[in-house]
DRENSEBA-366767 format. One record per atom (N, C-alpha, C, O): residue number from 0; residue in one letter; x, y negated, z negated. Coordinates in nm, 4 decimals, decimal comma, m for minus. Layout:
N
(site NUM; "A"; (X; Y; Z))
...
//
This chain:
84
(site 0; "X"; (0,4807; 8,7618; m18,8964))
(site 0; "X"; (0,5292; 8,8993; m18,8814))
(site 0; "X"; (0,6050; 8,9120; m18,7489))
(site 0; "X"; (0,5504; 8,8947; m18,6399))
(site 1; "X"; (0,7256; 8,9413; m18,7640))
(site 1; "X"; (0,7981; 8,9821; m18,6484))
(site 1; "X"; (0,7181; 9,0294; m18,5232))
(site 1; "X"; (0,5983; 9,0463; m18,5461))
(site 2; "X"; (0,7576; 9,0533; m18,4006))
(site 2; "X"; (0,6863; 9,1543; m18,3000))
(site 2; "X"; (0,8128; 9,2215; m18,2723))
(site 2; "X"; (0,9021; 9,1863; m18,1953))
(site 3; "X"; (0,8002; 9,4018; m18,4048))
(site 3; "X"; (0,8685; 9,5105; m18,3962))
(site 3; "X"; (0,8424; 9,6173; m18,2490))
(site 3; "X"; (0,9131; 9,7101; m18,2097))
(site 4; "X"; (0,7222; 9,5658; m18,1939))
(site 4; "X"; (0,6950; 9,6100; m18,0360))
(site 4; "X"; (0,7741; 9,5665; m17,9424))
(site 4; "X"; (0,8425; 9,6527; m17,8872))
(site 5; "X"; (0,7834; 9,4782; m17,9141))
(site 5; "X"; (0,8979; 9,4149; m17,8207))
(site 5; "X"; (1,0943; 9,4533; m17,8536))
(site 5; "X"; (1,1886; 9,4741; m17,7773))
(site 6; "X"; (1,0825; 9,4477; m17,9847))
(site 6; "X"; (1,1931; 9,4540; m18,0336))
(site 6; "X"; (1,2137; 9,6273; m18,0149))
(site 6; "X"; (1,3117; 9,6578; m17,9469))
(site 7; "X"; (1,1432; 9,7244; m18,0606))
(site 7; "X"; (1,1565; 9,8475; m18,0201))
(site 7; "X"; (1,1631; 9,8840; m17,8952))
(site 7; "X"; (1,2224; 9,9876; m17,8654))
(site 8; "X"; (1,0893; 9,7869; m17,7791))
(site 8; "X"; (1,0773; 9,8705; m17,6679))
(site 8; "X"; (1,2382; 9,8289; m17,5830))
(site 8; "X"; (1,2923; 9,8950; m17,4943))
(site 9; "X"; (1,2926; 9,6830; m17,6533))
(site 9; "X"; (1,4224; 9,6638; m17,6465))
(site 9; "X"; (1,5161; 9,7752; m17,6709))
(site 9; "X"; (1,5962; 9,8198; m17,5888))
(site 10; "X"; (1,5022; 9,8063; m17,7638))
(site 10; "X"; (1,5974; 9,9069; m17,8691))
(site 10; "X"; (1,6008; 10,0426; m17,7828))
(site 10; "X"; (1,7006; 10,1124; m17,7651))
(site 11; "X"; (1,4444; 10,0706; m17,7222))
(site 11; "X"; (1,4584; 10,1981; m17,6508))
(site 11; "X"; (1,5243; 10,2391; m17,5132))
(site 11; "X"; (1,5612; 10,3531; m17,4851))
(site 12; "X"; (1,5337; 10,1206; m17,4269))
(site 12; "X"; (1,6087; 10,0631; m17,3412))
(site 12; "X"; (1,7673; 10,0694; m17,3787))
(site 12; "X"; (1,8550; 10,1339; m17,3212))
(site 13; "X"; (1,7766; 9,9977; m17,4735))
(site 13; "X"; (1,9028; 9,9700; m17,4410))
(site 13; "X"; (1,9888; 10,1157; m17,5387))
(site 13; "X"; (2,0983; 10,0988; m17,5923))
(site 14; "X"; (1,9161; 10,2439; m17,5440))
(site 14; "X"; (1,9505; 10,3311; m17,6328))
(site 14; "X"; (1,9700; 10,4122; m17,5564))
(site 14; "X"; (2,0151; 10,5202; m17,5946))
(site 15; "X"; (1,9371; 10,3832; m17,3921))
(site 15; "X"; (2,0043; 10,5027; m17,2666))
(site 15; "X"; (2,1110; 10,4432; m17,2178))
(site 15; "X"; (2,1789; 10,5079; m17,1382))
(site 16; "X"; (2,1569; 10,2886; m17,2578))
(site 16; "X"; (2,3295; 10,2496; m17,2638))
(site 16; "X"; (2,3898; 10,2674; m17,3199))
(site 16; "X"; (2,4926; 10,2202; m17,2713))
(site 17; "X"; (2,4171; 10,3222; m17,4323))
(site 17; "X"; (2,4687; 10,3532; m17,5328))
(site 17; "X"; (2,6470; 10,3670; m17,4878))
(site 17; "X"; (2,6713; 10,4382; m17,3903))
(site 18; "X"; (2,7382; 10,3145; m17,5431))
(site 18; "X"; (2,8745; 10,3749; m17,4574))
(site 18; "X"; (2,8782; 10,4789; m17,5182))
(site 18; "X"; (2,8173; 10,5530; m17,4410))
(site 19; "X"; (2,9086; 10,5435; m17,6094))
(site 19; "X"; (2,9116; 10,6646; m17,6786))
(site 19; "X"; (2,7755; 10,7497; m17,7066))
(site 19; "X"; (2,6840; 10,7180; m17,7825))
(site 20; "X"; (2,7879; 10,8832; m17,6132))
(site 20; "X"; (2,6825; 10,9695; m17,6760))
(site 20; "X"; (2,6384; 10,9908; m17,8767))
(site 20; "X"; (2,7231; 11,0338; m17,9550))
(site 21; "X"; (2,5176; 10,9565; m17,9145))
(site 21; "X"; (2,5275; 11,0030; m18,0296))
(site 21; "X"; (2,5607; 11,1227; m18,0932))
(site 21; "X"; (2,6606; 11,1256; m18,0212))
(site 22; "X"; (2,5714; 11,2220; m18,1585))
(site 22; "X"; (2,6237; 11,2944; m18,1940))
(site 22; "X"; (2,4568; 11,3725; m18,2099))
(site 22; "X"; (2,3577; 11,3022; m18,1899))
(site 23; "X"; (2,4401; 11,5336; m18,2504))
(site 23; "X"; (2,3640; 11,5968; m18,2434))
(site 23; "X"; (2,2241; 11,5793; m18,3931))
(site 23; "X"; (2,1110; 11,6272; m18,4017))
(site 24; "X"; (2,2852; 11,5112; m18,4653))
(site 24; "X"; (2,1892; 11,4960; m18,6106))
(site 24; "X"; (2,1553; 11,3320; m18,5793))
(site 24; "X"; (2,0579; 11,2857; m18,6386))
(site 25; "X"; (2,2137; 11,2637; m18,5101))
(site 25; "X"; (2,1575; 11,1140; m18,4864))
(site 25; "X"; (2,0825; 11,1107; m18,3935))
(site 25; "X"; (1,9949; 11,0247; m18,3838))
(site 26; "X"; (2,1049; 11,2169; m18,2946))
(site 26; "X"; (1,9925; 11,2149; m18,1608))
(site 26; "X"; (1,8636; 11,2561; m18,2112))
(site 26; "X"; (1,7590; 11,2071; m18,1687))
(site 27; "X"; (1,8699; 11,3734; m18,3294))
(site 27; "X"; (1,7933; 11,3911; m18,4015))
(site 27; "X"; (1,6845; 11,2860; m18,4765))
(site 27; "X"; (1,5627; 11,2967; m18,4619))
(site 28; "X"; (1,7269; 11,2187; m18,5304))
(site 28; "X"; (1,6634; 11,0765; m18,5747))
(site 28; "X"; (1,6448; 11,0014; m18,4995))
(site 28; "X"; (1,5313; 10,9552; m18,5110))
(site 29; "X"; (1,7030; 10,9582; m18,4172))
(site 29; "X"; (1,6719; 10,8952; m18,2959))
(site 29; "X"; (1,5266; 10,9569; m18,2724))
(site 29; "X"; (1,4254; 10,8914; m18,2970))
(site 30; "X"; (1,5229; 11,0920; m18,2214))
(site 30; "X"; (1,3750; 11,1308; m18,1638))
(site 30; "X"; (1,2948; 11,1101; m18,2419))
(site 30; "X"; (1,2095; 11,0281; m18,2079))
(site 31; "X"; (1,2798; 11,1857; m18,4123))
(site 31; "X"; (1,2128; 11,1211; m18,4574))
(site 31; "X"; (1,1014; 11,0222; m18,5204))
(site 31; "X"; (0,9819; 11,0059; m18,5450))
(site 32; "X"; (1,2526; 10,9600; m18,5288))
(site 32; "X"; (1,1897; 10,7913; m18,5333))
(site 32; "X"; (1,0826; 10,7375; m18,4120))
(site 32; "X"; (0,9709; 10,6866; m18,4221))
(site 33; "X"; (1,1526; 10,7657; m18,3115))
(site 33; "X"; (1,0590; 10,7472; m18,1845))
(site 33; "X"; (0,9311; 10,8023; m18,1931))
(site 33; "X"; (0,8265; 10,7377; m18,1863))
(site 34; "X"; (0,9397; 10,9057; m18,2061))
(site 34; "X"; (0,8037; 11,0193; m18,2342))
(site 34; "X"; (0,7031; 10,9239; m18,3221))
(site 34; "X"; (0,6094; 10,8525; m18,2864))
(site 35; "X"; (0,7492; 10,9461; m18,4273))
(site 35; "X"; (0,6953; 10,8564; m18,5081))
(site 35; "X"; (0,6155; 10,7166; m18,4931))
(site 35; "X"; (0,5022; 10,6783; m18,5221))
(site 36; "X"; (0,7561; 10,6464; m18,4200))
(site 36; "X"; (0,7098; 10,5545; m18,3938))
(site 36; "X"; (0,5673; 10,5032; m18,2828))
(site 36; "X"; (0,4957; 10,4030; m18,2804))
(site 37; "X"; (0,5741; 10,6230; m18,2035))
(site 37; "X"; (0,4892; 10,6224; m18,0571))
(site 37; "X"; (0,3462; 10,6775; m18,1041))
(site 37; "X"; (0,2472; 10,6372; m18,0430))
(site 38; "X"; (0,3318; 10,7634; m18,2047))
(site 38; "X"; (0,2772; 10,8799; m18,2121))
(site 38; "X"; (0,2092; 10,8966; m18,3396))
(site 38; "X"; (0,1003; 10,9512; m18,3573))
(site 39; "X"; (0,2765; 10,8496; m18,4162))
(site 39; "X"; (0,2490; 10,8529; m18,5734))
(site 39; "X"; (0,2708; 10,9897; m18,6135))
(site 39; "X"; (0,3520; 11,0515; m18,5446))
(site 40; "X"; (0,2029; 11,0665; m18,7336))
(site 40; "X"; (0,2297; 11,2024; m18,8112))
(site 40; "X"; (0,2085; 11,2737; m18,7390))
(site 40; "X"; (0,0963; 11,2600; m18,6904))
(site 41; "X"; (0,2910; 11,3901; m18,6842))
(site 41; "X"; (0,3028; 11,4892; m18,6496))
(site 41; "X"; (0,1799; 11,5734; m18,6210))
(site 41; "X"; (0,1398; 11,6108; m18,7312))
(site 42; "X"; (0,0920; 11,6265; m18,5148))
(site 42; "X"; (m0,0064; 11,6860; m18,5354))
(site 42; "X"; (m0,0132; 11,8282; m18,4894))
(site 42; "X"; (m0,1095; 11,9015; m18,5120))
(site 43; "X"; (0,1035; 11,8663; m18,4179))
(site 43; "X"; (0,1591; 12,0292; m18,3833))
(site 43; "X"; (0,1767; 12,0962; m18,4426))
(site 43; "X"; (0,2150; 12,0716; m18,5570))
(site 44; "X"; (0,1538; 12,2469; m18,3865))
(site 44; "X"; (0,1957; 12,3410; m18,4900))
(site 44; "X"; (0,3286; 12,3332; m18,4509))
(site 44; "X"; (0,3715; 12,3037; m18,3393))
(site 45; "X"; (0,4193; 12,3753; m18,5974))
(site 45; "X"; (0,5513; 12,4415; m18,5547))
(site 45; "X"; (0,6113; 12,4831; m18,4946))
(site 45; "X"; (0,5921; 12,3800; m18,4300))
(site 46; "X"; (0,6906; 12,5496; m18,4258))
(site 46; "X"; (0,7443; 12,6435; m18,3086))
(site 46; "X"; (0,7905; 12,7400; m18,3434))
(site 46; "X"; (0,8604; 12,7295; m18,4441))
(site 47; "X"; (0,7806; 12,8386; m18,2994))
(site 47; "X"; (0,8703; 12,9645; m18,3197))
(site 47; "X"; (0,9677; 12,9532; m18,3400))
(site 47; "X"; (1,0182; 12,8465; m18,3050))
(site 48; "X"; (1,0494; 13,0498; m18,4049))
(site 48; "X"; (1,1703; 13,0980; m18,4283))
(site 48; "X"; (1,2104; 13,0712; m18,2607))
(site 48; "X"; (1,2942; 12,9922; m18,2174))
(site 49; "X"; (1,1669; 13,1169; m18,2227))
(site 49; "X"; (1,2343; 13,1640; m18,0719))
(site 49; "X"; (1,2826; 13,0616; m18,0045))
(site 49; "X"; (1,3793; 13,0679; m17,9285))
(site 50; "X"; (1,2117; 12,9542; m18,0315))
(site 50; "X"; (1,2186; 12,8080; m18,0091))
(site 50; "X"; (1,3094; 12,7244; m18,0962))
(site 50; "X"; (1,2677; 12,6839; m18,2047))
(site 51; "X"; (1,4182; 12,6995; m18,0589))
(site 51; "X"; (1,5675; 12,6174; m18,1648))
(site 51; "X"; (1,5653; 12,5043; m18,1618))
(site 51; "X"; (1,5788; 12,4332; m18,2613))
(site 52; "X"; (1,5434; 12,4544; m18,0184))
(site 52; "X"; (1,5637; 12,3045; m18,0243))
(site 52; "X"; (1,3560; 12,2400; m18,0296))
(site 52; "X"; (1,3193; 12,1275; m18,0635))
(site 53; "X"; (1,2942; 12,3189; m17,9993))
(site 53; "X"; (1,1489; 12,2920; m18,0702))
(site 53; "X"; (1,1381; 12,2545; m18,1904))
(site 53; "X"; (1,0602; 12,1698; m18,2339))
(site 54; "X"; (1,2330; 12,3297; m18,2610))
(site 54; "X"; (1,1918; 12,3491; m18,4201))
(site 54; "X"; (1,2920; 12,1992; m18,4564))
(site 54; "X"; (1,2342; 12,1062; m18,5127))
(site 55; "X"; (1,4166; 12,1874; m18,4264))
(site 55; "X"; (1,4851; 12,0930; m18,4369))
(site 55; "X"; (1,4137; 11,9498; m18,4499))
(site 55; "X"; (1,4112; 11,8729; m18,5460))
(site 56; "X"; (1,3610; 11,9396; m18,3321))
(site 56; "X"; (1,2746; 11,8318; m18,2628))
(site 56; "X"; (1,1217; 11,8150; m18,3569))
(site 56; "X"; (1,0613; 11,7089; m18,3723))
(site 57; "X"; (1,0827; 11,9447; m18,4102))
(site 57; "X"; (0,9859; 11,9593; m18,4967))
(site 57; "X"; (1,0125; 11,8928; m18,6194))
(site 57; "X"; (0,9231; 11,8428; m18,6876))
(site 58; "X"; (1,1378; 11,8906; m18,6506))
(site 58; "X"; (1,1342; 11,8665; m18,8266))
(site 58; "X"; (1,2277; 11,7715; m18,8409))
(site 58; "X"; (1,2715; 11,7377; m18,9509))
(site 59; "X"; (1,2686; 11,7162; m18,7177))
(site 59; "X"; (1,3138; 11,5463; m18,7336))
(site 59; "X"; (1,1949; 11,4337; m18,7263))
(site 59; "X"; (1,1966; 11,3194; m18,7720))
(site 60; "X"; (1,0790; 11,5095; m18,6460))
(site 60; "X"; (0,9433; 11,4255; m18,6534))
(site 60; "X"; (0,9238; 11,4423; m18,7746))
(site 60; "X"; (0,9519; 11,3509; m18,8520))
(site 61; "X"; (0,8696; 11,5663; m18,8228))
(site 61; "X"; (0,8187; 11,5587; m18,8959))
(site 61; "X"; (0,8721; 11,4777; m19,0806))
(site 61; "X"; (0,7975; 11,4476; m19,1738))
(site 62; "X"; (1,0086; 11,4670; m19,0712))
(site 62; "X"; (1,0706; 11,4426; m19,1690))
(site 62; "X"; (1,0207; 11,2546; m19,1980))
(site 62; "X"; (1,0535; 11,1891; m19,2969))
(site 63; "X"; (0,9362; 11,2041; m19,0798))
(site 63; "X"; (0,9255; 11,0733; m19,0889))
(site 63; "X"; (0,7730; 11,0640; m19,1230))
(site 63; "X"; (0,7266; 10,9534; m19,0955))
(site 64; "X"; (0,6705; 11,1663; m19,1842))
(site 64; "X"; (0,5576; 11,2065; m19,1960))
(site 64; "X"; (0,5425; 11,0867; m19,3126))
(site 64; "X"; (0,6225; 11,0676; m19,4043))
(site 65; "X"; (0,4014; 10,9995; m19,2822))
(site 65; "X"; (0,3664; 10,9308; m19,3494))
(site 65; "X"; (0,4163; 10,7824; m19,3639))
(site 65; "X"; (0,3752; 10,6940; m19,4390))
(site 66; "X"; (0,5405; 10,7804; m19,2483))
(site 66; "X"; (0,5917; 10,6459; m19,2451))
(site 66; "X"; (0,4762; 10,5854; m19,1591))
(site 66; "X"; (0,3826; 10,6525; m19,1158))
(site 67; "X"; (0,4915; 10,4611; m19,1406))
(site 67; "X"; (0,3976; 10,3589; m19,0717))
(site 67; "X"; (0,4591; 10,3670; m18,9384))
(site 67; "X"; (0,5620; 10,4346; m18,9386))
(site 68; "X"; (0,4179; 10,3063; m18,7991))
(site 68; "X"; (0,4616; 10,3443; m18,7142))
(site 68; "X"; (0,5214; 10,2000; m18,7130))
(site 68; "X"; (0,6232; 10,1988; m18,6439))
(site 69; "X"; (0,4952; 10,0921; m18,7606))
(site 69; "X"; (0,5779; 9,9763; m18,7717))
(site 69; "X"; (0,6948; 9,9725; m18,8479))
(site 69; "X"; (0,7765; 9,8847; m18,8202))
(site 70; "X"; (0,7235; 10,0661; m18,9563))
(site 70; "X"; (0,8497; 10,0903; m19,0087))
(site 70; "X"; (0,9500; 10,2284; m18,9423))
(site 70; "X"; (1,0637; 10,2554; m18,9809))
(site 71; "X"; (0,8968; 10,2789; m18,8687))
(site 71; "X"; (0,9247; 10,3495; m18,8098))
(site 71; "X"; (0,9920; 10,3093; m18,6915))
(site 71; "X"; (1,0977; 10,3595; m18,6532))
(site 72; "X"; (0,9100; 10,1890; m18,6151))
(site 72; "X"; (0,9573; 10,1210; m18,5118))
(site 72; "X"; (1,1142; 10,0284; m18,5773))
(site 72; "X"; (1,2262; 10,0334; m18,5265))
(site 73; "X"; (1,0834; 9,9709; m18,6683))
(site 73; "X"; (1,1888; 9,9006; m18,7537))
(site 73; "X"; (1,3355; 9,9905; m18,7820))
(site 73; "X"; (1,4463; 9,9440; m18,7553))
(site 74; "X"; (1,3163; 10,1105; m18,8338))
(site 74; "X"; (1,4353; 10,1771; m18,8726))
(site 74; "X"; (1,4838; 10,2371; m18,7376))
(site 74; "X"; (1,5907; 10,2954; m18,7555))
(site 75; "X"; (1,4362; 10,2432; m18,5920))
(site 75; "X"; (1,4631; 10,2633; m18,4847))
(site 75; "X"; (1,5615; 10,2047; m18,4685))
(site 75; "X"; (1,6734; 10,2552; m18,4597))
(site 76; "X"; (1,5275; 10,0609; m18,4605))
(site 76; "X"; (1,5429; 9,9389; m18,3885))
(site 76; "X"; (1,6951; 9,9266; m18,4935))
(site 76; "X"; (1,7989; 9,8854; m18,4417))
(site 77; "X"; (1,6920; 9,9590; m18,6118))
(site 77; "X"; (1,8275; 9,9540; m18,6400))
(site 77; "X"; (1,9266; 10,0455; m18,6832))
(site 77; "X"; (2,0305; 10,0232; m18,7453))
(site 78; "X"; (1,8643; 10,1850; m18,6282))
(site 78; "X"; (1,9444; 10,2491; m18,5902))
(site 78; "X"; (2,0325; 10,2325; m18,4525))
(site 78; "X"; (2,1374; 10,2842; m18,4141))
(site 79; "X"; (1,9536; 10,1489; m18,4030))
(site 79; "X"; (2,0381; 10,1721; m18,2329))
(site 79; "X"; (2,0998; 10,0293; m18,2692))
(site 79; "X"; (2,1575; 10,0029; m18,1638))
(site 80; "X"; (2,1207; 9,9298; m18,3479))
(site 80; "X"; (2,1854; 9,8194; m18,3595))
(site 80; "X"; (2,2832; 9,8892; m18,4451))
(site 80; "X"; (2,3821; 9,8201; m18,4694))
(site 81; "X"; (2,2831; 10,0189; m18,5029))
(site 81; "X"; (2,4023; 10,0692; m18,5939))
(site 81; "X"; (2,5102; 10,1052; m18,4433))
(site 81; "X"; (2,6252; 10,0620; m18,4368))
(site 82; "X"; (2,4618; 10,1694; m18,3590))
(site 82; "X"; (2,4928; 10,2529; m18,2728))
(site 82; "X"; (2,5940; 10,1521; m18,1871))
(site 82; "X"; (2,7129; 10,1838; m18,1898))
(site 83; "X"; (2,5621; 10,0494; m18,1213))
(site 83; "X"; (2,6019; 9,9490; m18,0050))
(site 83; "X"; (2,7715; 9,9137; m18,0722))
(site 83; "X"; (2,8465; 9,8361; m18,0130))
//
């Protein structure tokens, strides 16, 4: 089995070099995935309305609910190899 740990913590590194900022729905996944990956399923409540980029940040985690945190780490890792 690969070591997707090393390889992610690569990926997370080298995802604050990025030459090009990602765009606002990939930063989105980006977090995420991360979330996910660090953290596993989501265990917060929601955020208020009042709260935009909470809720944002809320339901890009949460959209990865039930992934493994090793496939999670994986689709990271090549998202930011899409990115470079």
């Amino acid at each position: 089995m690969p070591d997707t740990q090393a390889d992610f913590d690569s990926a997370v590194a080298r995802s604050k070099n990025l030459s090009e900022r990602p765009d606002n729905a990939t930063l989105l996944k980006m977090y995420g995935l991360y979330k996910q990956a660090t953290e596993g399923d989501v265990r917060e409540a929601k955020p208020g309305f009042g709260d935009m980029v909470g809720r944002a940040k809320w339901d890009a985690w949460n959209a990865n609910k039930g992934l493994s945190q090793d496939e999670a780490r994986q689709r990271y890792i090549t998202l930011i190899d899409s990115l470079e």
